[in-house]
DSSP file (Angstrom, degrees, kcal/mol; ACC not computed):
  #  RESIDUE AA STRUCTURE BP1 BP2  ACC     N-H-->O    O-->H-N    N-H-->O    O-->H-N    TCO  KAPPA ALPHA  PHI   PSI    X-CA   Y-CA   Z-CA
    1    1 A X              0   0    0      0, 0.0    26,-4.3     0, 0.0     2,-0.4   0.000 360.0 360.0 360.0 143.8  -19.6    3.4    6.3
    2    2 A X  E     -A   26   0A   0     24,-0.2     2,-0.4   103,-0.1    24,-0.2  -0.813 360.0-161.9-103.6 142.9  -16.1    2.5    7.5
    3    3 A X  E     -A   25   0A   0     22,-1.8    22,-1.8    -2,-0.4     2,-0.5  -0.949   5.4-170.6-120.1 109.5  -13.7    0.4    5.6
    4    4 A X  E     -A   24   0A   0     -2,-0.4   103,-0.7   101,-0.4     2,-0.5  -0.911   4.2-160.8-113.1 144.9  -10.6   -1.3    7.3
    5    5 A X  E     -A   23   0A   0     18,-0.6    18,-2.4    -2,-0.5     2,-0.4  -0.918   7.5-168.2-104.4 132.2   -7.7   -3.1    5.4
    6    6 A X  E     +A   22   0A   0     -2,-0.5     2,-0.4   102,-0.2    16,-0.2  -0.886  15.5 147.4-119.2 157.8   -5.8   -5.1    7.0
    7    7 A X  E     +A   21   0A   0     14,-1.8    14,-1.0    -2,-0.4     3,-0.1  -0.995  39.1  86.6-153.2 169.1   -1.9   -7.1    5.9
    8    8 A X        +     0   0    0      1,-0.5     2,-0.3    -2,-0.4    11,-0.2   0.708  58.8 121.1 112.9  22.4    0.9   -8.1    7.3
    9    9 A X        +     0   0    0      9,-0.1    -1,-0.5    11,-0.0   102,-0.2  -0.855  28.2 132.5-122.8 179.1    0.1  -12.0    8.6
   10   10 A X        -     0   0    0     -2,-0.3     2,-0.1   100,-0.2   102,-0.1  -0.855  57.8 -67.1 158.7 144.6    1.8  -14.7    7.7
   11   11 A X        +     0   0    0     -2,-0.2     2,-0.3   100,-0.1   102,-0.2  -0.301  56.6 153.1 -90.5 149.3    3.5  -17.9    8.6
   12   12 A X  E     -d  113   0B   0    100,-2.1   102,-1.7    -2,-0.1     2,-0.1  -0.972  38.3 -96.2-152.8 169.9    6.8  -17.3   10.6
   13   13 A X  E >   -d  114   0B   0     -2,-0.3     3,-1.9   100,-0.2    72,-0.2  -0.530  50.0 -88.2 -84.7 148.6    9.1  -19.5   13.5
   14   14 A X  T 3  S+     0   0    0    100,-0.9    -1,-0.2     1,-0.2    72,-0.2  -0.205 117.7  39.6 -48.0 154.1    8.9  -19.1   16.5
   15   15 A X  T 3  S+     0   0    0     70,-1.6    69,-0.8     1,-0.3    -1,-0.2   0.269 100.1 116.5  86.6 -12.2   11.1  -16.5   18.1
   16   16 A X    <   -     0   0    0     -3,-1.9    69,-1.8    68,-0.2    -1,-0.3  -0.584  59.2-119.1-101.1 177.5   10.2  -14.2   14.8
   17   17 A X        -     0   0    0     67,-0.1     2,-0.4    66,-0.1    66,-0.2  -0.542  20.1-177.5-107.2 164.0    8.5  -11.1   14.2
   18   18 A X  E     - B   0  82A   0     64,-3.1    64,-3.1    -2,-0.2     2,-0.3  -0.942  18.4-150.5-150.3 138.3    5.1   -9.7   11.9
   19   19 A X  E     - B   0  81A   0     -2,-0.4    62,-0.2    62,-0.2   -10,-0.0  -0.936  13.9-154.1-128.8 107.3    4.3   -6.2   11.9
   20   20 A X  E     - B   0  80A   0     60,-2.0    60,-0.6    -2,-0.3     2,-0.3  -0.225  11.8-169.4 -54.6 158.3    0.4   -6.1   11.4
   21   21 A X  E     -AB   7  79A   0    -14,-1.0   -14,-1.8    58,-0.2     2,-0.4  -0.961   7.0-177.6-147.3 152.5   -1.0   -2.6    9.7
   22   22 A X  E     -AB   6  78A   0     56,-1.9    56,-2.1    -2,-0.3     2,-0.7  -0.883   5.3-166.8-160.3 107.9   -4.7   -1.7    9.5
   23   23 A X  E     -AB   5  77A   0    -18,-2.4   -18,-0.6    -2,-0.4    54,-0.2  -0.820  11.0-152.3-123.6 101.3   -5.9    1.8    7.5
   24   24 A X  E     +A    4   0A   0     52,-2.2     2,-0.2    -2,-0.7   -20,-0.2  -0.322  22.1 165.1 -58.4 142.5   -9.2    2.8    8.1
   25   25 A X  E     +A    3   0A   0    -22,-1.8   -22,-1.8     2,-0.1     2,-0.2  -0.815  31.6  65.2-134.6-169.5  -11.1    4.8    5.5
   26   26 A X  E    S-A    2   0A   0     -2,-0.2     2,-1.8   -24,-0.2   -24,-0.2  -0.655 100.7  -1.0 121.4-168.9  -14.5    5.6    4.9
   27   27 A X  S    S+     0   0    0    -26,-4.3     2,-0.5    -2,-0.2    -1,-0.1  -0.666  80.1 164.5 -83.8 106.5  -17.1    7.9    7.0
   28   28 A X        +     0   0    0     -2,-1.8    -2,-0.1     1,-0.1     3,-0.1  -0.952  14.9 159.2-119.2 118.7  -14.5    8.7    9.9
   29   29 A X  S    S-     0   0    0     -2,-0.5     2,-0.4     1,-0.1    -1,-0.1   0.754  70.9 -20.8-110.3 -70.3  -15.2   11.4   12.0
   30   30 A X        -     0   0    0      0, 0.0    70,-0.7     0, 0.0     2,-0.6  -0.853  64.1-143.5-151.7 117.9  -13.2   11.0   15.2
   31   31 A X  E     -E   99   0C   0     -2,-0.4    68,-0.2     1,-0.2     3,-0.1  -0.539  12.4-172.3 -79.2 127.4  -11.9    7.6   16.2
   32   32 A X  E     +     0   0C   0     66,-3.9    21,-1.7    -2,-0.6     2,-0.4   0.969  68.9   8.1 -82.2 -50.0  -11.8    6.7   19.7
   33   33 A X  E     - F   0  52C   0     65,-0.5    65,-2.6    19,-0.2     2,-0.4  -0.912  50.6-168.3-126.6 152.6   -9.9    3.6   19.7
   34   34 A X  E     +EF  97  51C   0     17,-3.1    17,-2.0    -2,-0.4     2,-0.2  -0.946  37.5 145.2-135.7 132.2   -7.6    1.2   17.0
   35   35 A X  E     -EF  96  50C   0     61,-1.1    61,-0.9    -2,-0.4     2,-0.4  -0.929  41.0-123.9-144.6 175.3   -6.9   -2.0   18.3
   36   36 A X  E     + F   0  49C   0     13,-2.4    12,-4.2    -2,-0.2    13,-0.6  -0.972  17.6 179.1-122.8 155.2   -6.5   -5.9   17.6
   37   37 A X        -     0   0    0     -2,-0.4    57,-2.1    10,-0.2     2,-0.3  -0.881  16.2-145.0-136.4 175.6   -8.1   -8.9   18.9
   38   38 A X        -     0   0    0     55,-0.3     8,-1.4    -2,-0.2     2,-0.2  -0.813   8.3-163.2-142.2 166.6   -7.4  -12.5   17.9
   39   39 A X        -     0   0    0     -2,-0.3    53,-2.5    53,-0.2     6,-0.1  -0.799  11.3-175.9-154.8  95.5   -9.5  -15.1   17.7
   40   40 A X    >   -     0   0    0     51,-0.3     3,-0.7     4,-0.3     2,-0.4  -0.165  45.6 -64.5 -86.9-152.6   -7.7  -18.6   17.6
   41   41 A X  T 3  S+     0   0    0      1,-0.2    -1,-0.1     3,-0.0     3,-0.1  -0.701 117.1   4.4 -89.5 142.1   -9.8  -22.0   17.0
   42   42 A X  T 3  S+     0   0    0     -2,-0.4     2,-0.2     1,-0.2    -1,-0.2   0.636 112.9 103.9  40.4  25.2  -12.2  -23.2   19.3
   43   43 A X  S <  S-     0   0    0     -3,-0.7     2,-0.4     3,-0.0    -1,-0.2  -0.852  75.2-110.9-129.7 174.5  -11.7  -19.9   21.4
   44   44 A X        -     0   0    0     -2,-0.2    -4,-0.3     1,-0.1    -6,-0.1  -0.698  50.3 -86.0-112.9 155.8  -13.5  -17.0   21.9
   45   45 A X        -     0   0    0     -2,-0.4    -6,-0.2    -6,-0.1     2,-0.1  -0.219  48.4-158.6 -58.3 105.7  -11.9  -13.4   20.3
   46   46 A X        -     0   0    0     -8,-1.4     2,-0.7    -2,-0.1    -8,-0.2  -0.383  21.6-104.2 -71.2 163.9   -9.5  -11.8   22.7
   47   47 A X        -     0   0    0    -10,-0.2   -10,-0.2     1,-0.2     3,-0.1  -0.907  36.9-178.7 -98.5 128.0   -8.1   -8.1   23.0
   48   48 A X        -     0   0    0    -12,-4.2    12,-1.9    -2,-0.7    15,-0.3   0.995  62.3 -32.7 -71.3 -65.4   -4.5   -7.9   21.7
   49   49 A X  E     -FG  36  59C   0    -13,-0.6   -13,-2.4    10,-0.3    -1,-0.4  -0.910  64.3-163.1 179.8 124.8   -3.5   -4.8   22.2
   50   50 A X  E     -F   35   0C   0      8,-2.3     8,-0.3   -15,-0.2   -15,-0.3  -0.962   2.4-167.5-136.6 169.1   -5.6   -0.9   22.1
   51   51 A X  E     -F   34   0C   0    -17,-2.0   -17,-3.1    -2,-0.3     6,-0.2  -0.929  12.6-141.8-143.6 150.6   -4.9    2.6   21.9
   52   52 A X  E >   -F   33   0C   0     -2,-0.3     3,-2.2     4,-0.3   -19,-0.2  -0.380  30.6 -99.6-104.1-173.0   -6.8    5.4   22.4
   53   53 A X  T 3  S+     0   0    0    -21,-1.7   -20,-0.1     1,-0.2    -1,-0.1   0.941 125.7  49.6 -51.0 -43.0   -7.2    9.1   20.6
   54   54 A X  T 3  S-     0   0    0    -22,-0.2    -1,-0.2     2,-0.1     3,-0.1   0.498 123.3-102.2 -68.6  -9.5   -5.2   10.0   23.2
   55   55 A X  S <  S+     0   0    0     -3,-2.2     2,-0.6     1,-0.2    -2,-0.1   0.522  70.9 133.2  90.7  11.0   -2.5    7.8   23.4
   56   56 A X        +     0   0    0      2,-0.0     2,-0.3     0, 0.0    -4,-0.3  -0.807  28.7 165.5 -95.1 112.2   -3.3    5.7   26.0
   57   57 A X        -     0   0    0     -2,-0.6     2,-0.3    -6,-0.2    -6,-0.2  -0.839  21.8-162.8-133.5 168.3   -3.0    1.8   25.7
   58   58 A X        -     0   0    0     -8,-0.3    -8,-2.3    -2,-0.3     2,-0.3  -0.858  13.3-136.3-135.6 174.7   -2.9   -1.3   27.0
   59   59 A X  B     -G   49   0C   0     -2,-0.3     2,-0.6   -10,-0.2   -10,-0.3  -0.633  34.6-107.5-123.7 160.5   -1.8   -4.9   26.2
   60   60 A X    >>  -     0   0    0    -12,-1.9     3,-4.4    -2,-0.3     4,-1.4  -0.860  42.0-119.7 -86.6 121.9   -3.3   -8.0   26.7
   61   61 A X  G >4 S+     0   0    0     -2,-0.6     3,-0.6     1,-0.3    -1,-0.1   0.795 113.3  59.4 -60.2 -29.9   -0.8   -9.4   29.9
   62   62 A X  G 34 S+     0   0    0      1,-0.2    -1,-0.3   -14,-0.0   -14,-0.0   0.813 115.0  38.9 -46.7 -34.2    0.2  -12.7   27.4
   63   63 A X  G X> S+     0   0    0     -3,-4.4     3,-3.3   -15,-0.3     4,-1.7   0.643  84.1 112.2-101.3 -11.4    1.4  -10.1   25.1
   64   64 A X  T << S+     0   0    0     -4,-1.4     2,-0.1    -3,-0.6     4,-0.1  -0.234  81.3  27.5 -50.1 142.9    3.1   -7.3   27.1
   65   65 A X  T 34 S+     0   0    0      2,-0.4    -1,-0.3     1,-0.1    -2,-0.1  -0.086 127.6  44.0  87.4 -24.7    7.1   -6.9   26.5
   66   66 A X  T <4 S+     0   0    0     -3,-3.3    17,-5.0    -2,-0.1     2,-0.2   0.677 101.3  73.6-112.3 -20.7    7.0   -8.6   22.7
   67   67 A X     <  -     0   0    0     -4,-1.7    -2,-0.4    15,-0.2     2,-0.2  -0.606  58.6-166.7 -71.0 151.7    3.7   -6.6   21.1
   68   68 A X        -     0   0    0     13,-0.3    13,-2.3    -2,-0.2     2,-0.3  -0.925   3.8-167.4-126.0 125.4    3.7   -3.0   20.1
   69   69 A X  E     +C   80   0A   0     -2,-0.2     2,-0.4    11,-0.2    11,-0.2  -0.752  22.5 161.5-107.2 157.5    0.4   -1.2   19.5
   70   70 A X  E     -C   79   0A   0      9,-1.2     9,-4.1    -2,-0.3     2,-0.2  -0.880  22.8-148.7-176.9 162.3    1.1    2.5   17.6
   71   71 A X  E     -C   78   0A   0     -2,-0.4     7,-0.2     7,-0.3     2,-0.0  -0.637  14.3-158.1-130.3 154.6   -1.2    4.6   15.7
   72   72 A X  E >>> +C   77   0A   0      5,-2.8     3,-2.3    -2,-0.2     4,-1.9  -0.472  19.2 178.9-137.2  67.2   -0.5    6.8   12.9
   73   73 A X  T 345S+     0   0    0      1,-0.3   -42,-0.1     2,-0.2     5,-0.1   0.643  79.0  65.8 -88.4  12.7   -3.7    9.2   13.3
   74   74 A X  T 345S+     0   0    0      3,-0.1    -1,-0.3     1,-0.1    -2,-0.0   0.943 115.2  33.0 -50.2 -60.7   -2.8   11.3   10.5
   75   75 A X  T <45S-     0   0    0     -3,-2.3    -2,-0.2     2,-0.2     3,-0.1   0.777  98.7-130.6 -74.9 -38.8   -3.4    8.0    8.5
   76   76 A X  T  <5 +     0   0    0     -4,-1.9   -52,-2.2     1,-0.4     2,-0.3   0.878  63.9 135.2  90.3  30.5   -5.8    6.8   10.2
   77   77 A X  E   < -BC  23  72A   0     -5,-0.6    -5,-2.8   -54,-0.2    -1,-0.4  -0.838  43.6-144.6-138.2 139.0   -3.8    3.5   10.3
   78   78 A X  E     -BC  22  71A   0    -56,-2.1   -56,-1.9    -2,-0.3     2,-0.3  -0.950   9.0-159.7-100.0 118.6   -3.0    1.1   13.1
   79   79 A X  E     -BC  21  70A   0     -9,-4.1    -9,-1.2    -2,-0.4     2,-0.4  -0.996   8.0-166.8-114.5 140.0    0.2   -0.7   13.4
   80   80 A X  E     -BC  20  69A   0    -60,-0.6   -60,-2.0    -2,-0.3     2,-0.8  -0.980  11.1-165.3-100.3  92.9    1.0   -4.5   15.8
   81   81 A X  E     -B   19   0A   0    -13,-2.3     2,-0.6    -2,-0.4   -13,-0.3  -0.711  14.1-169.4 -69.7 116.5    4.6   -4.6   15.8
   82   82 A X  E     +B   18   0A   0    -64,-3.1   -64,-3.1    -2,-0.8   -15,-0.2  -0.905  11.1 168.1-121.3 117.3    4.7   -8.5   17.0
   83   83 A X        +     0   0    0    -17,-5.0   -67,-0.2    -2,-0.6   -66,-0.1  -0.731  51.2  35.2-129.6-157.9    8.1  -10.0   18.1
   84   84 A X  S    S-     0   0    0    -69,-0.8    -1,-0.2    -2,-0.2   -68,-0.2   0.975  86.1-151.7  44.1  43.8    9.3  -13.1   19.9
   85   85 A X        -     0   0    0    -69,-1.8   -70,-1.6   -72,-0.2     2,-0.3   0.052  16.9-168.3 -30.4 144.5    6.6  -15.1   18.3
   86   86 A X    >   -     0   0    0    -72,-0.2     3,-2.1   -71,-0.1     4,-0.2  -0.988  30.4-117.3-151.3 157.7    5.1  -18.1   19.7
   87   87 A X  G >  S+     0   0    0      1,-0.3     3,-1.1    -2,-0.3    26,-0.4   0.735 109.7  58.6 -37.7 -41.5    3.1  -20.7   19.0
   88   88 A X  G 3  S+     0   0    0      1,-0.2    -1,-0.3    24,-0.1    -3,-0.0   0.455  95.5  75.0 -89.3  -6.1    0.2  -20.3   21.2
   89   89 A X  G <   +     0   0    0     -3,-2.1    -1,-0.2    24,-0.1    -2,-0.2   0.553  67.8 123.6 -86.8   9.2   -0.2  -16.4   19.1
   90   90 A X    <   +     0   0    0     -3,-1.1     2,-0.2    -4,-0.2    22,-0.2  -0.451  38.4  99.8 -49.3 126.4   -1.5  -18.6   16.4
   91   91 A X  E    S-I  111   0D   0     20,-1.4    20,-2.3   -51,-0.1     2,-0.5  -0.837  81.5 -72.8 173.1 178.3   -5.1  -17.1   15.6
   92   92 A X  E     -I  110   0D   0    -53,-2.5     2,-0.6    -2,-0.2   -53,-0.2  -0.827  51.4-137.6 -70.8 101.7   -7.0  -14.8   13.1
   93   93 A X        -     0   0    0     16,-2.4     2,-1.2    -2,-0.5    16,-0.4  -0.642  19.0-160.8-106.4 109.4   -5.9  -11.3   13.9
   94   94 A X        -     0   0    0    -57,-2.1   -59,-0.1    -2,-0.6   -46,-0.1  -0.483  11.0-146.6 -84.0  74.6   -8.8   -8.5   13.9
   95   95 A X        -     0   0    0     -2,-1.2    11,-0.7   -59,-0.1   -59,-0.2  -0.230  21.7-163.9 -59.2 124.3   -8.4   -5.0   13.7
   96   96 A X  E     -EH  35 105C   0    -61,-0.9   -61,-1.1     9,-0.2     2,-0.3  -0.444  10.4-176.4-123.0 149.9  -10.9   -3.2   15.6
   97   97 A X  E     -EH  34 104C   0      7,-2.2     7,-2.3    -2,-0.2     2,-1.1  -0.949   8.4-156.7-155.0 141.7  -12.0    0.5   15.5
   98   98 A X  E     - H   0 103C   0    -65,-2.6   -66,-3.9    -2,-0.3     2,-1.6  -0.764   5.4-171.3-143.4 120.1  -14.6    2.4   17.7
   99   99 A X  E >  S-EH  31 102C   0      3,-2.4     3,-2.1    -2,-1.1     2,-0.8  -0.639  71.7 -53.9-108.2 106.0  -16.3    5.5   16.7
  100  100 A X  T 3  S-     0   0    0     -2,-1.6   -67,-0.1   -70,-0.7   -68,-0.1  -0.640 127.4 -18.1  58.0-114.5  -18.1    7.0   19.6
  101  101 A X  T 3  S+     0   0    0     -2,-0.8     2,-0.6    -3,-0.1    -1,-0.2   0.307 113.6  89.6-124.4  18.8  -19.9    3.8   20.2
  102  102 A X  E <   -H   99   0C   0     -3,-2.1    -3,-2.4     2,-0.0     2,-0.4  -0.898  58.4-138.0-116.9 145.1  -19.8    1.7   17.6
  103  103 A X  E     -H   98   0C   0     -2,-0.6     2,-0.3    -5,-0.2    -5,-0.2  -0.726  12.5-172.0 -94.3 129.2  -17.5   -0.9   16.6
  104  104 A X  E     -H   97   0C   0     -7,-2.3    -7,-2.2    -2,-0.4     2,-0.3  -0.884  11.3-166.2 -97.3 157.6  -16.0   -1.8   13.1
  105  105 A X  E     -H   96   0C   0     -2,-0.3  -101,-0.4    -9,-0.2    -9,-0.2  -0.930  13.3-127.2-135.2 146.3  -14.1   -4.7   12.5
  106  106 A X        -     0   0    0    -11,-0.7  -101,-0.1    -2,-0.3     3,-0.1  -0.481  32.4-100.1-111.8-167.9  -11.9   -5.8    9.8
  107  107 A X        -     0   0    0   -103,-0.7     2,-0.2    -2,-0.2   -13,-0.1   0.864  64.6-107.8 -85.8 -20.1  -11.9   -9.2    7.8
  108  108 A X        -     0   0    0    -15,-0.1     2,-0.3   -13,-0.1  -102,-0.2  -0.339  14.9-133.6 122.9 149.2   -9.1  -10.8    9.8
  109  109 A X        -     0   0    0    -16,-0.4   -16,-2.4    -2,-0.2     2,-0.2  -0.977  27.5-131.7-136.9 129.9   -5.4  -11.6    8.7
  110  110 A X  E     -I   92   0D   0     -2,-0.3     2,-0.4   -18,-0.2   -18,-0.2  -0.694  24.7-166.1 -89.9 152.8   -4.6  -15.3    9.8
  111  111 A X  E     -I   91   0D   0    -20,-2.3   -20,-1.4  -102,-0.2     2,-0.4  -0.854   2.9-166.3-126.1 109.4   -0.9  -15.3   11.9
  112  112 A X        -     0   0    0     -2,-0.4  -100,-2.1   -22,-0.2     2,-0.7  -0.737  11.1-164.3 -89.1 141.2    0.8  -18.9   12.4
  113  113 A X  E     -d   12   0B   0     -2,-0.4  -100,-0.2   -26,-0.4   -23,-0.1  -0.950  13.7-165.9-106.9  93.1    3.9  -19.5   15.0
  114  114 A X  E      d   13   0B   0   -102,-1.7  -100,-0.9    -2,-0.7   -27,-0.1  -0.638 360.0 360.0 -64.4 163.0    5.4  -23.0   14.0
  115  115 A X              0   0    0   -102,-0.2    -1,-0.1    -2,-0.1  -102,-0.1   0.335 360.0 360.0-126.4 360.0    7.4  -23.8   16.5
């Protein structure tokens, strides 16, 4: 079994920053990917942001130039440095993890942009 914790959302203005963090524990053998997705209301769960064992990642294009995905795999811990908030990144934010071929998920951290 895997366990992830997630913190670090929260309401903030637009234009500010959240740095998400997300530390897997648990039976972890070798993680292929840490990521987020988001899920706002009455839409279906995006990919934020991924990185792989290897260091390779990509952004979702809405996010590119104000997200930062980075990995700590010592820890085993995910971090979303998110700046230049905006309104429309309102949603539930989901840290994702994929071991060989299965996915865990974690319970969600909500992040609101007033504007």
């Amino acid at each position: 079994q895997v366990q992830l914790v997630e913190s670090g959302g929260g309401l903030v203005q637009a234009g500010g920053s959240l740095r998400l963090s997300c530390a897997a524990s648990g039976s972890i053998f070798s993680i292929n990917v840490m990521g987020w997705y988001r899920q706002a209301p009455g839409k279906q769960r995006e990919l934020v942001a991924g990185v792989t064992s290897g260091g390779k990642i990509n952004y979702a294009d809405s996010v590119k130039g104000r997200f930062t995905i980075s990995r700590d795999n010592a820890k085993n811990t995910v971090y979303l440095q998110m700046n230049s908030l905006k309104p429309e990144d309102t949603a539930v934010y989901y840290c994702n993890v994929r071991i060989i071929t299965t996915d865990f998920w974690g319970q969600g951290t909500q992040v609101t942009v007033s504007s």
